[in-house]
C-alpha positions as CSV (number, residue, x, y, z in Angstrom):
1,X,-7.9,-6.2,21.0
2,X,-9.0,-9.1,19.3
3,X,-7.3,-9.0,15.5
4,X,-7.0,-12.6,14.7
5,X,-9.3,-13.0,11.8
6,X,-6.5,-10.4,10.1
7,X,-3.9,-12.8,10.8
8,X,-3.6,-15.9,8.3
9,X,-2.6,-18.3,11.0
10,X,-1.7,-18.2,14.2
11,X,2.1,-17.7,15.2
12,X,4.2,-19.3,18.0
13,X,7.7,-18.5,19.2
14,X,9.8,-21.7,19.3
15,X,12.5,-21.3,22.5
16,X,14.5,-24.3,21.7
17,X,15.0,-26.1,18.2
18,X,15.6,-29.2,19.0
19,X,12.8,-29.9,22.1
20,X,10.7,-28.4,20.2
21,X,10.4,-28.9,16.7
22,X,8.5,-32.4,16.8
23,X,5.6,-30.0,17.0
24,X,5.4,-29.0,13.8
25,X,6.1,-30.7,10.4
26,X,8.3,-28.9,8.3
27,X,11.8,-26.4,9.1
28,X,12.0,-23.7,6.6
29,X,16.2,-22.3,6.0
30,X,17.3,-19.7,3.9
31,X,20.7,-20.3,4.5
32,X,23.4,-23.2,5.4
33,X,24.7,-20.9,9.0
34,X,21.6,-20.3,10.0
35,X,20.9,-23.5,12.1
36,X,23.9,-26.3,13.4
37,X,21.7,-28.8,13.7
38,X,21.0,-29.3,10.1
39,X,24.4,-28.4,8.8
40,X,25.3,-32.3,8.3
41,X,22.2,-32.5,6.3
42,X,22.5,-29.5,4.0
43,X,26.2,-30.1,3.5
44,X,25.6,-33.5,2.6
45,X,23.1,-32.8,0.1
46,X,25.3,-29.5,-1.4
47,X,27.9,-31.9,-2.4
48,X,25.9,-34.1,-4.7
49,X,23.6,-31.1,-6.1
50,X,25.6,-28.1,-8.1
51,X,22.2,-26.3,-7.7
52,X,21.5,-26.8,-4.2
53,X,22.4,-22.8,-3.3
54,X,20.1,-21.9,-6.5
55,X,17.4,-23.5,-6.5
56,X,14.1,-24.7,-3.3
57,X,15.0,-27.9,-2.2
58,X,12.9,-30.8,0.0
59,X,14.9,-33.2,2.1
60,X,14.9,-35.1,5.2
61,X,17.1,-34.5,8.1
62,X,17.6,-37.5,9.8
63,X,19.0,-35.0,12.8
64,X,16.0,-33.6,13.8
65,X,13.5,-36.4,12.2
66,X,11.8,-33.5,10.2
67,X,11.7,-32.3,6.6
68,X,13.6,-29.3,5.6
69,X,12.7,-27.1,2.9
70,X,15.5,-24.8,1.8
71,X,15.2,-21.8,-0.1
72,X,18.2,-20.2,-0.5
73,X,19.1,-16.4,0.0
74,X,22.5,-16.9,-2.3
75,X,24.9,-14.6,-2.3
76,X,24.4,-11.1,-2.4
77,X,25.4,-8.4,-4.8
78,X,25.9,-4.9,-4.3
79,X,22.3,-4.1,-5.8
80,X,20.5,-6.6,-3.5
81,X,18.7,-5.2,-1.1
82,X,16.4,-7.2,1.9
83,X,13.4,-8.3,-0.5
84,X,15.5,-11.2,-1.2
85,X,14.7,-11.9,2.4
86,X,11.3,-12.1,1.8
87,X,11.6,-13.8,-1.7
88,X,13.1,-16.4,-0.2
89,X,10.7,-17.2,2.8
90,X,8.0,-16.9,0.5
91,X,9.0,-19.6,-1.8
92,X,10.0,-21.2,1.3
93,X,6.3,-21.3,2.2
94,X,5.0,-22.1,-0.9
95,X,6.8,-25.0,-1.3
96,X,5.8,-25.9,2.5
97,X,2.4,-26.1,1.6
98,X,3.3,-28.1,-1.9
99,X,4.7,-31.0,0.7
100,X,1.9,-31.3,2.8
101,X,2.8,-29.2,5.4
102,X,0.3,-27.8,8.2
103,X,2.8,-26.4,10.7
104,X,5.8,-25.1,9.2
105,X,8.8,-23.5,11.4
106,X,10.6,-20.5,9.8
107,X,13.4,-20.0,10.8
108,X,15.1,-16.3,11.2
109,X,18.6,-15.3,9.6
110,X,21.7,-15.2,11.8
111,X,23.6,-13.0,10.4
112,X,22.7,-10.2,7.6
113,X,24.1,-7.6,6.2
114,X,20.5,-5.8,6.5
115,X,19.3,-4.5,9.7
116,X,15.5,-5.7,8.8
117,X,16.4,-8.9,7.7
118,X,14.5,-10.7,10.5
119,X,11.6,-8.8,10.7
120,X,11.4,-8.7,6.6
121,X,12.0,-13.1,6.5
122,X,9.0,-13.3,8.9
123,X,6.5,-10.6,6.7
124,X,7.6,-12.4,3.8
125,X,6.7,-15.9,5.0
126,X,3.1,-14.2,6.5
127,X,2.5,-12.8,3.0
128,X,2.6,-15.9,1.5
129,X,0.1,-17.6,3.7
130,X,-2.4,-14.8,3.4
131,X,-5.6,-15.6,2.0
132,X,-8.1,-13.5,-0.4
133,X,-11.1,-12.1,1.4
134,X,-13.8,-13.4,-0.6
135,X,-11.9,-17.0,-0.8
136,X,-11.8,-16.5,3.3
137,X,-15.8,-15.8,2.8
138,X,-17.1,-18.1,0.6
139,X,-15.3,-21.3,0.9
140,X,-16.2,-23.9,4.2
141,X,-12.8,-25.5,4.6
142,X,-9.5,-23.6,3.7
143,X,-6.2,-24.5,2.0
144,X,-4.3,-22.8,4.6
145,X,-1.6,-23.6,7.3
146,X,-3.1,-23.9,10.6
147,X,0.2,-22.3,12.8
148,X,3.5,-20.7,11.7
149,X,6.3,-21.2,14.0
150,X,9.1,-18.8,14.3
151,X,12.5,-19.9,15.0
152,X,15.9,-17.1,16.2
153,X,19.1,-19.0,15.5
154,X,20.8,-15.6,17.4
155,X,18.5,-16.3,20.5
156,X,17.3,-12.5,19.9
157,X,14.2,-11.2,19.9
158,X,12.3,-12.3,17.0
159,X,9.9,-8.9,16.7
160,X,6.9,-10.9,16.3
161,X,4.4,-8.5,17.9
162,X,5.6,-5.7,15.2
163,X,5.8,-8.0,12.7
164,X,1.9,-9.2,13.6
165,X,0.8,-5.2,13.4
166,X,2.3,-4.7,10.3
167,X,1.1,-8.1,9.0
168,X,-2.7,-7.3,10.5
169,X,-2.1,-3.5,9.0
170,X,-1.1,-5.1,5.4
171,X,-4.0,-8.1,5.7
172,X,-6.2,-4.6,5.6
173,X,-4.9,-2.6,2.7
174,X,-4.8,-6.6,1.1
175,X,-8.3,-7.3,1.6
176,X,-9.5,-3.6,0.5
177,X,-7.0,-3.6,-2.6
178,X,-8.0,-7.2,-3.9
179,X,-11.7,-7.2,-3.0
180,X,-13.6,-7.6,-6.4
181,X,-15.8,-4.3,-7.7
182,X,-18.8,-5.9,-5.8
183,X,-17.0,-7.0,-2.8
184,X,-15.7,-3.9,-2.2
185,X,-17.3,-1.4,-3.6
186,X,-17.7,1.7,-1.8
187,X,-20.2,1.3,0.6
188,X,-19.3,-2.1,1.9
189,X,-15.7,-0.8,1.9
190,X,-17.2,2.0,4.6
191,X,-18.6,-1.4,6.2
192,X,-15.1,-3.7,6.3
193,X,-13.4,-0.3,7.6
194,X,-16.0,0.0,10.3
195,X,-16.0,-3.3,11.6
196,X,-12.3,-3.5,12.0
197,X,-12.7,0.3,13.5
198,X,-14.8,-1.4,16.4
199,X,-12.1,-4.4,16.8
200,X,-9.4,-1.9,18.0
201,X,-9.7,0.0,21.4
202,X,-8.1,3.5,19.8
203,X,-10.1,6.6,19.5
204,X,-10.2,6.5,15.7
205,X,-13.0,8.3,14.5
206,X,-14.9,7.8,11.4
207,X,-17.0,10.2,9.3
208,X,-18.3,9.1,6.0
209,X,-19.8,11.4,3.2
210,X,-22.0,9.9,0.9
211,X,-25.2,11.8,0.1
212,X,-24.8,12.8,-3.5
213,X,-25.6,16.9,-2.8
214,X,-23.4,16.9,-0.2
215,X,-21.1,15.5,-2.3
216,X,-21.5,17.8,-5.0
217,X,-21.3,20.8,-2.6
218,X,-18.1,19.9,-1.1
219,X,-16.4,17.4,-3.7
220,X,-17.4,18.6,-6.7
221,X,-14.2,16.7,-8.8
222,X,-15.0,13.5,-6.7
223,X,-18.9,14.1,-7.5
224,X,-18.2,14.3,-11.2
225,X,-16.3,10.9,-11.3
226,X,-19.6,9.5,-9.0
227,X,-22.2,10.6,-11.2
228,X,-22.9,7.5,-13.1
229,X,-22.4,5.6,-10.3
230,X,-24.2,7.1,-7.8
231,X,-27.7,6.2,-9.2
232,X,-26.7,2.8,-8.3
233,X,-27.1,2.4,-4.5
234,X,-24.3,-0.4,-4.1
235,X,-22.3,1.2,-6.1
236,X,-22.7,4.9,-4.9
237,X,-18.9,7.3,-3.8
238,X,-18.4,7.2,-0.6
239,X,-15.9,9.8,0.8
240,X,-14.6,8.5,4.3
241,X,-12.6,10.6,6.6
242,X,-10.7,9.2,9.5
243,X,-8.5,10.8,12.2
244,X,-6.5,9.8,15.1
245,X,-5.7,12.2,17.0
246,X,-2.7,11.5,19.7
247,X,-3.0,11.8,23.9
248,X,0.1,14.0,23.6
249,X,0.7,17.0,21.9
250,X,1.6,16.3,18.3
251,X,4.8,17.0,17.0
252,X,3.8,16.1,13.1
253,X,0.8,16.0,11.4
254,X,0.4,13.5,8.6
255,X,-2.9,14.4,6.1
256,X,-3.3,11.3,3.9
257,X,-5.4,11.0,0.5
258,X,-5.6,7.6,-0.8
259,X,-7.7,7.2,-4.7
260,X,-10.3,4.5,-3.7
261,X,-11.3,4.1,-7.5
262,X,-13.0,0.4,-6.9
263,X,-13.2,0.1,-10.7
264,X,-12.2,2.4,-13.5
265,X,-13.8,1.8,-16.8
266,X,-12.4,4.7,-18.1
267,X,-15.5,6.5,-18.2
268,X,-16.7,7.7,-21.5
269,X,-13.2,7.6,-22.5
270,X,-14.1,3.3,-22.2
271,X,-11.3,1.1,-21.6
272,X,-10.7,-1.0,-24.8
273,X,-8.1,-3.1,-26.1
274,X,-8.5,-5.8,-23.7
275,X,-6.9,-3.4,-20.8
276,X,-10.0,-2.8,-18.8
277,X,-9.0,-6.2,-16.4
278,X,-7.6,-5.5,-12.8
279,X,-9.1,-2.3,-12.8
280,X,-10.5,-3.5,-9.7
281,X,-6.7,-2.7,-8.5
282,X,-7.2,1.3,-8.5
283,X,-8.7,1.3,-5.6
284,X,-5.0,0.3,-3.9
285,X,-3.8,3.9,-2.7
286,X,-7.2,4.0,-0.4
287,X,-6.4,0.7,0.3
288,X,-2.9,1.7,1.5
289,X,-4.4,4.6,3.7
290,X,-6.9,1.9,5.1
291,X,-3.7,0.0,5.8
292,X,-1.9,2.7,7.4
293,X,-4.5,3.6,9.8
294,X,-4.6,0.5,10.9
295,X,-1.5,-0.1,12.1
296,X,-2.0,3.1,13.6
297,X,-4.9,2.2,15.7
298,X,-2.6,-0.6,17.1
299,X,0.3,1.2,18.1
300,X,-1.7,4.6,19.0
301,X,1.4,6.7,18.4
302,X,1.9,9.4,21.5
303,X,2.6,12.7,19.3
304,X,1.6,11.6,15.9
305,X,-1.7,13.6,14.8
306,X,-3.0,11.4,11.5
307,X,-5.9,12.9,9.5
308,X,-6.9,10.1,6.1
309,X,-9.3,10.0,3.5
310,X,-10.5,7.0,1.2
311,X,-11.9,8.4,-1.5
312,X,-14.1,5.5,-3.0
313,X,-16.1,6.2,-6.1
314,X,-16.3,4.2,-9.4
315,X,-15.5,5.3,-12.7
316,X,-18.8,3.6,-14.8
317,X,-20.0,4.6,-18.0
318,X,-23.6,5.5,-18.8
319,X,-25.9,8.4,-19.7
320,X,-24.8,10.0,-16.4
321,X,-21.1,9.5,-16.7
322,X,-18.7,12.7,-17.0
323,X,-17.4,13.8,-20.5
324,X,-14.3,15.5,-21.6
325,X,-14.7,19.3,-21.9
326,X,-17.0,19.9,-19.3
327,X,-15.3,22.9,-17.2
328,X,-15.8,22.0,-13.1
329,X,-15.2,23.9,-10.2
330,X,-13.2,22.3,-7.5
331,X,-13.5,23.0,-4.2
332,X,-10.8,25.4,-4.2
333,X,-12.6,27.4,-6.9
334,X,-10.3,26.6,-9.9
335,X,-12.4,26.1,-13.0
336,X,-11.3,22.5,-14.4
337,X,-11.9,21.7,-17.8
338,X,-12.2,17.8,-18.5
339,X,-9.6,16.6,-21.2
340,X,-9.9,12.6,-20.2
341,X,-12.4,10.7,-18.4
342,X,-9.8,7.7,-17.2
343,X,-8.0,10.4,-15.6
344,X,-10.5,10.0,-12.8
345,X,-7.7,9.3,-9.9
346,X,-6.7,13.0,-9.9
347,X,-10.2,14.0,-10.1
348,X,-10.8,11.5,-7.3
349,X,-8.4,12.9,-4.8
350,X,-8.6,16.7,-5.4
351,X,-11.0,18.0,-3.0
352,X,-10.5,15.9,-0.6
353,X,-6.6,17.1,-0.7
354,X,-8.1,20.5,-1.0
355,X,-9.9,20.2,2.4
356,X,-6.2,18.4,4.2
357,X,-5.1,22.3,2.8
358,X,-8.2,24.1,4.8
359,X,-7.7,21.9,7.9
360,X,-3.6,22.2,8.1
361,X,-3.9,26.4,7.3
362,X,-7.2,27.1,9.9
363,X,-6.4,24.4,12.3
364,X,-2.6,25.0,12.5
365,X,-1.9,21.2,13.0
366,X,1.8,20.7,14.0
367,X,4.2,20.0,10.8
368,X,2.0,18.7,8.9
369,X,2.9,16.8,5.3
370,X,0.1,16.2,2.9
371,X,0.1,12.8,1.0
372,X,-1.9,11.4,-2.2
373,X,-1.2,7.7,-2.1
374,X,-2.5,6.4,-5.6
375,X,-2.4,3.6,-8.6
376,X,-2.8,6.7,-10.8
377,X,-0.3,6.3,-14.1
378,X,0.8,3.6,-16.4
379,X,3.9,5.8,-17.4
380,X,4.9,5.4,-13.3
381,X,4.8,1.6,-14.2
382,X,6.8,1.9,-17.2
383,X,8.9,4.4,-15.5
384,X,10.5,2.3,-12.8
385,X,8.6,-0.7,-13.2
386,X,7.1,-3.5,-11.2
387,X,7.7,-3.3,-7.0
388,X,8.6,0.5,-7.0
389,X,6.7,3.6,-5.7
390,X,7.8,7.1,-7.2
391,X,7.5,10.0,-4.5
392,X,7.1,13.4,-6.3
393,X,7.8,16.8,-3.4
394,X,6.5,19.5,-3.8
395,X,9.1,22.6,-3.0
396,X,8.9,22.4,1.1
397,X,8.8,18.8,0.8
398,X,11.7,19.0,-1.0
399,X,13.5,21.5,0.9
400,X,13.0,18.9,4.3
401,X,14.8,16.4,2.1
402,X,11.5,14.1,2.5
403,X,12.2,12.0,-0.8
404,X,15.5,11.4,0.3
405,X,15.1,10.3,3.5
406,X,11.6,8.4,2.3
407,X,13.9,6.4,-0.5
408,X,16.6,5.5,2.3
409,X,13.8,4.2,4.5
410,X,12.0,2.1,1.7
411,X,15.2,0.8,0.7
412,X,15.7,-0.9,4.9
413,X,12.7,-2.5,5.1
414,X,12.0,-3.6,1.3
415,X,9.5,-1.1,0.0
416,X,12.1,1.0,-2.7
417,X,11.3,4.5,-3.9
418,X,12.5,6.2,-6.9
419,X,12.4,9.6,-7.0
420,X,10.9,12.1,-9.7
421,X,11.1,15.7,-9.6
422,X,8.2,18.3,-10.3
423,X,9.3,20.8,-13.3
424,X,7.8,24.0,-15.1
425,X,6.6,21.5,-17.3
426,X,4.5,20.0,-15.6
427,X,2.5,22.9,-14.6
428,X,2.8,24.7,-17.9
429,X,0.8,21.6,-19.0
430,X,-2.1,21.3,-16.8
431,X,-2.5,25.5,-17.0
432,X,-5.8,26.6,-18.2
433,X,-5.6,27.0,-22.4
434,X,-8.3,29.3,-23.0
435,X,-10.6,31.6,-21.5
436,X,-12.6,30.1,-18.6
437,X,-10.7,27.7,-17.4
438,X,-7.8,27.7,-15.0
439,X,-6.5,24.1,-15.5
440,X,-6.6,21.1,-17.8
441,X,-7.2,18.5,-16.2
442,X,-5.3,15.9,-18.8
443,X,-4.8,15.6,-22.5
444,X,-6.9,12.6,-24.4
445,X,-3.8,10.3,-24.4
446,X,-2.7,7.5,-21.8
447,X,-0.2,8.7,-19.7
448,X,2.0,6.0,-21.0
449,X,2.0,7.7,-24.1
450,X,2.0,11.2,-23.0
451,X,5.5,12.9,-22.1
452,X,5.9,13.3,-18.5
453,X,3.2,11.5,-17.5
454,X,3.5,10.7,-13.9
455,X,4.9,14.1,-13.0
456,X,1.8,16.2,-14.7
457,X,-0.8,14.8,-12.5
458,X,0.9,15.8,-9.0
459,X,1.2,18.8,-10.9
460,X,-2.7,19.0,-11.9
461,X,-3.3,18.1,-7.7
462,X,-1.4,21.3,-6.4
463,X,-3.0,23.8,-9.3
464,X,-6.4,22.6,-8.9
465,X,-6.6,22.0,-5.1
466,X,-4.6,25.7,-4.3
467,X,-1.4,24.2,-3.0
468,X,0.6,26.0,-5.4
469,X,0.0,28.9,-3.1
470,X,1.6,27.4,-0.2
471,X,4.7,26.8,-2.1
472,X,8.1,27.7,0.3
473,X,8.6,31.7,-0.4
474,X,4.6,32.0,0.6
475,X,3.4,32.8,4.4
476,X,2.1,29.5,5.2
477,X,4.4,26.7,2.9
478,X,2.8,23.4,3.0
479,X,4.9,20.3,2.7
480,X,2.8,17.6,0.3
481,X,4.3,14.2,-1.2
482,X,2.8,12.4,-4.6
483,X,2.8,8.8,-4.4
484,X,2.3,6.6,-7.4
485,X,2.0,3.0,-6.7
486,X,1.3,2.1,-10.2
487,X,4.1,0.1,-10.1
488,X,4.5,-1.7,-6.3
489,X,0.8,-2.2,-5.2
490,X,1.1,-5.5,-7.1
491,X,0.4,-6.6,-10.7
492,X,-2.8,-8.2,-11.0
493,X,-4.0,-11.6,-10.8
494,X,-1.1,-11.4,-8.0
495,X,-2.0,-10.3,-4.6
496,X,-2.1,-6.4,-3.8
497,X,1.5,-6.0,-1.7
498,X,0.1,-3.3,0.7
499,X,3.0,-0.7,-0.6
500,X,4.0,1.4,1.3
501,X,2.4,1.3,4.5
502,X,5.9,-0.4,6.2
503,X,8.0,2.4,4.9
504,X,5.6,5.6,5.7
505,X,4.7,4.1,8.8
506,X,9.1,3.4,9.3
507,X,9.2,7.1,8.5
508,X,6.8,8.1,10.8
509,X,5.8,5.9,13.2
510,X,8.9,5.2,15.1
511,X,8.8,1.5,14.2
């Protein structure tokens, strides 16, 4: 399959250092051990410079005729984990370019203390390089580096295919994350997922939903977000459904629900205060799933049955928008009375959760573990704060010990979890307050200001959708994970991260 154009340049392998180097330009270190060659150098300049291990330096080995840019790792604490990897190759990039470098060499760490270190060095220095889509679009000649080479000081393998699937995987959930509300809004969203779709030679199929009755009929939460919206053909929900299904029997079944809100307003309840920028961003949990499934179409796992849906839809205001106290129906039945407008993500992802709940029960998929993946809560953000996702289990989930084993895998490959825990509270909330209605679907506070405020909406998700009857004393228990990325999709004007497509796909793709 032909993925380039998701790569940012291309990436060679250098076999020997010293043959080889007068190639490229410019030898990127992270640390003093991690090449011989240069040791003279770096030693030499370590003794005049009492900042040389702290701070990016530019200097000239005379041993290999080539500049050296070193970025230092430093030492590590005991609350370090990898990132620092990829902090440090990043910079180590950046400052590349800075110097007027087109074909940089990166070299790998020798020796770590984290298992992922390589593999983390080489996503972090591909990161940096990558390029926004409409930048990639618009503009005739790019700022970009034309080859990346990859040096192993321990003469091991330096994972380069994985790390160009994952890279590929996050250039995807990037591009769909950081598009601006025209660029990708829903329907040209369906268009860039499509188009990559056709690029990979899995049996991924794609169904998208997007005629407004239809929408109605078998979203009606999603529909009520997409009424102002959908008299506006570019901007009108689209609900799109993709699922790989594997050549072997499946042993799990992961059922993924990504909020695709391309940008949130707020609604009638409007945005103000200055706040309503980057709200192109809540469209990064769809992005995510977007992300996911593409890495899955590369590595076309033998027993792992993935079913996804990108629920795209924009929260605009207008004569057509949804208002507080309307009572809906979701698709489960529950009568939903409206208590916020910018609480749209929940609204967003219901139904389509709701029909992962029909599929697992009728179909009798094997194991399968429900997901929302979403940008949904400033209290998440203020909760844990910037580069962490908080995974909320229901009761099965629990009782697997998913969270756990979800935080230890984040924690290898530099994607950390923190995890919250669902309460009575949170339900008692989100029940119904008064005759006819079942559930509420949010007070008329932020959740930054509300109590609780990232636990109450995977609360709201299992009332209104009908999980709470597959809880683990019922016939049929369900396992289903909340995701809020609030805080590790990446804090706009940066670039969207791609969170956490390494560590589900670590989890659960064998990686």
């Amino acid at each position: 399959m032909d993925l380039q154009k998701y790569l940012p340049c291309t990436v060679e392998v250098l076999g020997n250092l010293a043959k080889e180097i007068s190639n490229y330009d410019c030898l990127c270190l992270l640390s003093t051990y991690d090449c011989p060659e240069v040791s003279d150098d770096l030693k030499s300049c370590a003794k005049f410079d009492a900042a040389f291990e702290k701070e990016i330096s530019c200097l000239w080995s005379k041993s290999l005729n080539v500049r050296i840019i070193y970025s230092p790792v430093g030492k590590l604490s005991d609350h370090d984990d990898v990132r620092k990897y990829a902090q440090a190759a990043g910079k180590a990039i950046a400052r590349a370019k800075k110097a007027g470098s087109d074909r940089p060499v990166i070299a790998l760490p020798r020796n770590s203390q984290f298992q992922h270190a390589q593999l983390i060095t080489l996503l972090g220095a591909l990161e940096e390089l990558y390029l926004p889509i409409q930048y990639r679009e618009e503009v005739a000649k790019l700022d970009q580096i034309s080859c990346l080479g990859v040096f192993n000081p321990a003469g091991k393998s330096a994972t380069l295919d994985l790390a160009r699937q994952i890279e590929i995987s996050r250039y995807v959930a990037r591009d769909v994350g950081g598009g601006d509300p025209e660029r990708m809004a829903p329907p040209r969203v369906v268009q860039y997922v499509q188009e990559f779709l056709k690029k990979t030679s899995t049996k991924i199929s794609c169904n998208v939903i997007s005629d407004p009755v239809l929408l109605v009929k078998e979203y009606p939460l999603f529909s009520a977000v997409n009424r102002a919206a959908s008299s506006v053909e570019r901007h009108r929900g689209q609900m799109i459904i993709l699922e790989y299904i594997p050549p072997q029997k499946a042993r799990k079944t992961l059922m993924l629900v990504g909020k695709g809100v391309t940008y949130d307003t707020g609604g009638a309840d409007i945005k103000a205060g200055g706040v309503m920028a980057g709200m192109s961003r809540d469209k990064c949990g769809a992005a995510a799933v977007a992300g996911f499934m593409a890495l899955v179409a590369q590595r076309a796992p033998a027993d792992v049955h993935v079913v996804a849906a990108m629920c795209m839809v924009r929260n605009s205001v207008g004569e057509e928008c949804y208002v507080s106290d309307e009572v809906i129906t979701s698709r489960a039945g529950v009568r939903v009375r409206v208590g916020n407008t910018d609480a749209e993500g929940r609204m967003a992802m219901a139904d389509a959760l709701c029909r992962m709940k029909e599929l697992a029960v009728k179909e009798k998929y094997a194991d399968p573990h429900l997901y929302t993946i979403a940008t949904l809560t400033g209290h998440a953000f203020l909760t844990v704060g910037e580069g962490y996702t908080i995974v909320m289990d229901n009761g099965p989930a629990k009782a697997a010990g998913h969270g756990l084993r979800l935080k230890e895998t984040g924690e290898e490959v530099g994607e950390p979890f923190e995890i919250s825990t669902l309460r009575p509270e949170d339900f008692r909330f989100h029940t119904g307050k008064v005759k006819g209605e079942d559930v509420l679907q949010a007070n008329n506070l932020p959740s930054s200001r509300t109590p609780r405020g990232h636990q109450g909406p995977a609360a709201f998700m299992i009332l209104s959708t009908g999980l709470d009857k597959h809880g683990t004393k019922s016939d049929f228990p369900l396992k289903y994970s909340h995701l809020d990325i609030a805080g590790s999709a990446g804090e706009y004007p940066e670039m969207p991260t791609g969170a956490p497509v390494l560590a589900l796909a670590k989890l659960h793709l064998n990686l």
